[in-house]
BAZAKE-188818 format. One line per 5 residues: number of its first residue (from 1); for each residue x, y, z of N, C-alpha, C, O. Coordinates in pm, 1 decimal, padded with zeros to 6 digits. Layout:
N
NUM = X,Y,Z,X,Y,Z,X,Y,Z,X,Y,Z  ... .
% end
This chain:
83
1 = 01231.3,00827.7,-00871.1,01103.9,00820.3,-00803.0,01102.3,00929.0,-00696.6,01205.7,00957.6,-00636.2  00986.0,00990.4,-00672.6,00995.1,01116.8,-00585.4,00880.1,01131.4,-00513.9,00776.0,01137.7,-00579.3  00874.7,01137.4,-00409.1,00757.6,01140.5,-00271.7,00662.8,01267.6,-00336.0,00725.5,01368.4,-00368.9  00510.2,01267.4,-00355.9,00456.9,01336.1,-00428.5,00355.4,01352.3,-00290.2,00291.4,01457.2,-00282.8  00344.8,01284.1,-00217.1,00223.0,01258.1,-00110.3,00222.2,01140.1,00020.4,00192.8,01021.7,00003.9 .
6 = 00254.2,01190.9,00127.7,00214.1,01141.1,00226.8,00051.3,01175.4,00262.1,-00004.2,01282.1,00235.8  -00009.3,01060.8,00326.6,-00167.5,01018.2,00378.3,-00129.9,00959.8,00500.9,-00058.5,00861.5,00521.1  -00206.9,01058.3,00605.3,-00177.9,00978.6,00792.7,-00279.9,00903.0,00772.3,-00384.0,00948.5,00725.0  -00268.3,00805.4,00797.5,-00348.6,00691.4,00865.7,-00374.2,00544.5,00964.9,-00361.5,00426.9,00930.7  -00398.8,00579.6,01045.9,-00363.5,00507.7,01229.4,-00316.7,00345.0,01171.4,-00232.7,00275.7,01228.8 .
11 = -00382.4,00309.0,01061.1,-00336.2,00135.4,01043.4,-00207.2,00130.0,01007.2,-00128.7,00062.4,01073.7  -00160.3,00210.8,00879.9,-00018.2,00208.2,00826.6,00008.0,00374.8,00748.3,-00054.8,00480.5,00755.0  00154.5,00324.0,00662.7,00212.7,00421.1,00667.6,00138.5,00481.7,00489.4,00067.5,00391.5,00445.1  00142.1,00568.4,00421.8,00101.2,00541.2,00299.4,00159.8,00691.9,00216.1,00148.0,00813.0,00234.8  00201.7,00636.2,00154.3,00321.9,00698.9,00058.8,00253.3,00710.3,-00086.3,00222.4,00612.3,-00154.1 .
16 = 00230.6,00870.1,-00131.1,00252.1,00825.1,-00313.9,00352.5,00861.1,-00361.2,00404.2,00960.0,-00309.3  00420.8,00797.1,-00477.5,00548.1,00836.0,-00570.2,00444.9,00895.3,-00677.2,00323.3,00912.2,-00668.6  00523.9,00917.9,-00768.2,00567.6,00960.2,-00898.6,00683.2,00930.1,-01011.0,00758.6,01025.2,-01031.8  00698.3,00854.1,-01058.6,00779.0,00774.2,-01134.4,00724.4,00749.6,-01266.3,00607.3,00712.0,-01271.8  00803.2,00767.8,-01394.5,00744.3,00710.2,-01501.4,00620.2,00706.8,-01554.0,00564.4,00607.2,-01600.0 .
21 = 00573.0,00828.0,-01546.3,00433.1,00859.8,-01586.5,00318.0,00784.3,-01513.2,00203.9,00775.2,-01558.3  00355.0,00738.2,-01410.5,00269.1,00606.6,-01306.3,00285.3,00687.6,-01195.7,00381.4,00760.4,-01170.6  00166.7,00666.7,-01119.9,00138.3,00697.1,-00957.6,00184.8,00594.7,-00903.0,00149.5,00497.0,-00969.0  00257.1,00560.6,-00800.7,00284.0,00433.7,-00715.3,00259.1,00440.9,-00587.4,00323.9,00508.0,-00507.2  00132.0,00348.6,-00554.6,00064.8,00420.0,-00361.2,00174.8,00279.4,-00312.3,00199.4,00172.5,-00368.1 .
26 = 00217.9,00334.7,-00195.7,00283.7,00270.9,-00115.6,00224.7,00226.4,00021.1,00226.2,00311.1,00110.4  00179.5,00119.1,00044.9,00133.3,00066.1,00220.0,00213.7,00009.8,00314.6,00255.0,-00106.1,00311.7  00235.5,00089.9,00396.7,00327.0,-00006.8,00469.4,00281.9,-00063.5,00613.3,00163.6,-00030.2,00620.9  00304.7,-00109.3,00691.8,00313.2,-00160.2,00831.0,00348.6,-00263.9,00863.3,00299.0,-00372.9,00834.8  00491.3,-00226.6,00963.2,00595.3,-00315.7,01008.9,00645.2,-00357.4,00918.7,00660.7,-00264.0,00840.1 .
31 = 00700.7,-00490.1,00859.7,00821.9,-00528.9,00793.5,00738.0,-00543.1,00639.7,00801.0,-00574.4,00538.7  00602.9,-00518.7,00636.7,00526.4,-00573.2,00488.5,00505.0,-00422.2,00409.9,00527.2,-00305.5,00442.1  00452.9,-00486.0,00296.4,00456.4,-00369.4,00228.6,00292.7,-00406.0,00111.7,00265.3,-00525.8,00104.3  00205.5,-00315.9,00037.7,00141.2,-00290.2,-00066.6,00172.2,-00223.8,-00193.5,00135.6,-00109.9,-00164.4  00210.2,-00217.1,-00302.0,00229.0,-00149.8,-00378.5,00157.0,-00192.9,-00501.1,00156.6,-00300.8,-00560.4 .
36 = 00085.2,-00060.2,-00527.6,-00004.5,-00000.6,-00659.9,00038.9,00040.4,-00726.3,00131.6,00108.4,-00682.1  00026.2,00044.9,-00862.9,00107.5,00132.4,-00957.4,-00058.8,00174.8,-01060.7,-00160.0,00104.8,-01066.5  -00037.1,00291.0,-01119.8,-00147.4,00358.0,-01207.7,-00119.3,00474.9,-01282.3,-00122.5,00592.6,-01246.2  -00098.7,00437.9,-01363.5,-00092.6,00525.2,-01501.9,-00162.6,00697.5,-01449.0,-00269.9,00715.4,-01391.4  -00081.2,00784.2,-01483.3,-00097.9,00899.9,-01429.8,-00273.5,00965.0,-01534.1,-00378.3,01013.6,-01491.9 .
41 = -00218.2,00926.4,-01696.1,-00349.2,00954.2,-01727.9,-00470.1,00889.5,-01692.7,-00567.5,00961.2,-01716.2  -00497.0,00782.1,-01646.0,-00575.2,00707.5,-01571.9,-00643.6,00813.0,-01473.8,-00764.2,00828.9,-01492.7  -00604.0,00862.9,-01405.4,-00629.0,00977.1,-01260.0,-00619.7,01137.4,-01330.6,-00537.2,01226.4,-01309.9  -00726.8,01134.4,-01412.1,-00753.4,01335.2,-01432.1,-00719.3,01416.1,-01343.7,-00659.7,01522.6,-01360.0  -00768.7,01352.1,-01212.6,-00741.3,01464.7,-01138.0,-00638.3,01481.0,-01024.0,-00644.5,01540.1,-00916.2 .
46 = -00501.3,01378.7,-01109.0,-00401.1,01393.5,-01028.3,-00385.3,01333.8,-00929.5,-00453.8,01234.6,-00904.5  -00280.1,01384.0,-00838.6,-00301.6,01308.7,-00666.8,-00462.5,01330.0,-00627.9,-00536.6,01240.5,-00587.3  -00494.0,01449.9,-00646.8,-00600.9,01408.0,-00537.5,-00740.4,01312.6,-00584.2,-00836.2,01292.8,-00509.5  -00729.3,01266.8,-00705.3,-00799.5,01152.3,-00769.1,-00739.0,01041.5,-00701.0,-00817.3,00947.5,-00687.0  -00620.7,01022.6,-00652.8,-00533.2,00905.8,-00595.6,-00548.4,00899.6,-00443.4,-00505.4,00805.0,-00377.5 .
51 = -00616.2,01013.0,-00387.1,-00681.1,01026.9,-00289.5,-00817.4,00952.3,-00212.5,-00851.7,00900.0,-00106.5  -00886.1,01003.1,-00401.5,-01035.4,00928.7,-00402.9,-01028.4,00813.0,-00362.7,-01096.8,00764.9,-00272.3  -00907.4,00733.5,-00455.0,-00936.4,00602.7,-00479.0,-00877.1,00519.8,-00349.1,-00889.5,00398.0,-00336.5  -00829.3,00582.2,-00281.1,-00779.1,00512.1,-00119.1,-00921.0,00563.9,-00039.9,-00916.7,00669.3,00023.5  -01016.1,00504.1,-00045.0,-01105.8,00481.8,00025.8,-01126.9,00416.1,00140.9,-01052.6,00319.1,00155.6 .
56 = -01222.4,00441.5,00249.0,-01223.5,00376.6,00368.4,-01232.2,00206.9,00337.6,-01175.6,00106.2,00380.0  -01337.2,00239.3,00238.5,-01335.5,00044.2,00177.5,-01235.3,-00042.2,00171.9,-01210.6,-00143.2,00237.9  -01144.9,00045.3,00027.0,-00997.1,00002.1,00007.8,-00883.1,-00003.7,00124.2,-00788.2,-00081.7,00116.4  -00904.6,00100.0,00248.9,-00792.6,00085.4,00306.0,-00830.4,-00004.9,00419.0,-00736.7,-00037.7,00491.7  -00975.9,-00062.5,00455.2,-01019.0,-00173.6,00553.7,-00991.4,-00279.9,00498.5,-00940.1,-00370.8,00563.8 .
61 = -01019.8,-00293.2,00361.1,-00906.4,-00398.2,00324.1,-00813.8,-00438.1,00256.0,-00789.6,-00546.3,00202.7  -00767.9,-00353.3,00260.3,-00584.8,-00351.7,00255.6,-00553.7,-00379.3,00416.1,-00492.7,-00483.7,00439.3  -00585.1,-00306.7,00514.5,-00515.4,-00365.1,00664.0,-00554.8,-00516.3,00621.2,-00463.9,-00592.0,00587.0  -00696.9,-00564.1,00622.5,-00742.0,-00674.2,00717.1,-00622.3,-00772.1,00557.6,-00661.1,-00888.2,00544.8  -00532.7,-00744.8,00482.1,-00457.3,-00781.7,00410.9,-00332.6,-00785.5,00454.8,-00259.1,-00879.2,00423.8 .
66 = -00297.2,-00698.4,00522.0,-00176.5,-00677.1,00623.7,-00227.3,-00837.7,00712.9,-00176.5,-00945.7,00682.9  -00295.7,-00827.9,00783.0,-00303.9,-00901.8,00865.4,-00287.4,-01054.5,00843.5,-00252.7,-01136.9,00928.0  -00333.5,-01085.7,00654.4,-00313.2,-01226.1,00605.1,-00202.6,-01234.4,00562.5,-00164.5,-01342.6,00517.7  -00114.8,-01118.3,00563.7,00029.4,-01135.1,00478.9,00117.6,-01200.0,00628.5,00179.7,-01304.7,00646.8  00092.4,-01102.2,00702.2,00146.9,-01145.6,00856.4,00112.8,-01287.0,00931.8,00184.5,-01330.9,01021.7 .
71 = 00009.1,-01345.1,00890.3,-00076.7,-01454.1,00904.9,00001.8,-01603.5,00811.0,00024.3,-01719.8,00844.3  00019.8,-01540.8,00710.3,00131.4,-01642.4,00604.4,00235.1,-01640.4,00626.2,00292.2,-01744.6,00594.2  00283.5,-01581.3,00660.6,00445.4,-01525.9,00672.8,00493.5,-01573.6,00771.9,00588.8,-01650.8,00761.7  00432.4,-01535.1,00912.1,00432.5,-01639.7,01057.0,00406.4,-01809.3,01015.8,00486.1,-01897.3,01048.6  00320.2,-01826.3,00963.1,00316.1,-01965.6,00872.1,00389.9,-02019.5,00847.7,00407.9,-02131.4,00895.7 .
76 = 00472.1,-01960.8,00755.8,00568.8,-02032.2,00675.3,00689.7,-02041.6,00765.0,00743.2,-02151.9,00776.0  00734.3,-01947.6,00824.3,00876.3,-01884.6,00891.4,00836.9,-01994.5,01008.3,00943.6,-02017.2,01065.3  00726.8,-02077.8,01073.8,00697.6,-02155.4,01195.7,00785.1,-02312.5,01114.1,00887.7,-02374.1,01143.0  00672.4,-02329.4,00996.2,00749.1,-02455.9,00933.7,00935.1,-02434.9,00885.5,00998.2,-02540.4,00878.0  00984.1,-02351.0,00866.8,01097.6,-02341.2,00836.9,01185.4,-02360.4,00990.3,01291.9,-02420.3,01005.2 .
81 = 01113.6,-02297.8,01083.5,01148.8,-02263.9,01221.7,01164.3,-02454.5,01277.7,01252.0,-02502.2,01349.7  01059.3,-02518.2,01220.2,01061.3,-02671.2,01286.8,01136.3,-02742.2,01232.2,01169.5,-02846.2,01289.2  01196.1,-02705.6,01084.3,01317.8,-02799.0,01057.5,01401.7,-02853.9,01082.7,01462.8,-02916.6,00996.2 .
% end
């Protein structure tokens, strides 16, 4: 797997690979993670078709997704915590 594309963006971190004829977008922030995978012929126009498709839409919610993963996770780790 090989770093094909870093994307700055103030919510998280966002990584594309290249692996196995698949694009793999990577999301990160703090200890969680997102991962996409998409068939390279899928995207004509390459990374920067993989560009397109990380949209302001997609990446408002993907955070406000960060925020329910972090939201469950504190959840669960509270009930384990009261045992």
């Amino acid at each position: 797997m090989r770093v094909i594309a870093e994307l700055p963006h103030p919510e998280c971190k966002i990584s594309i690979f290249s692996m196995n004829q698949k694009y793999i977008i990577k999301l990160e922030k703090g200890v969680f993670e997102q991962v996409y995978k998409i068939s390279e012929l899928d995207v004509p126009d390459g990374v920067d078709g993989v560009f397109k498709i990380l949209n302001d839409d997609f990446l408002k919610k993907a955070s406000s997704r960060f925020n329910d993963m972090r939201a469950d996770f504190n959840s669960a780790y509270k009930e384990y915590d009261d045992l």
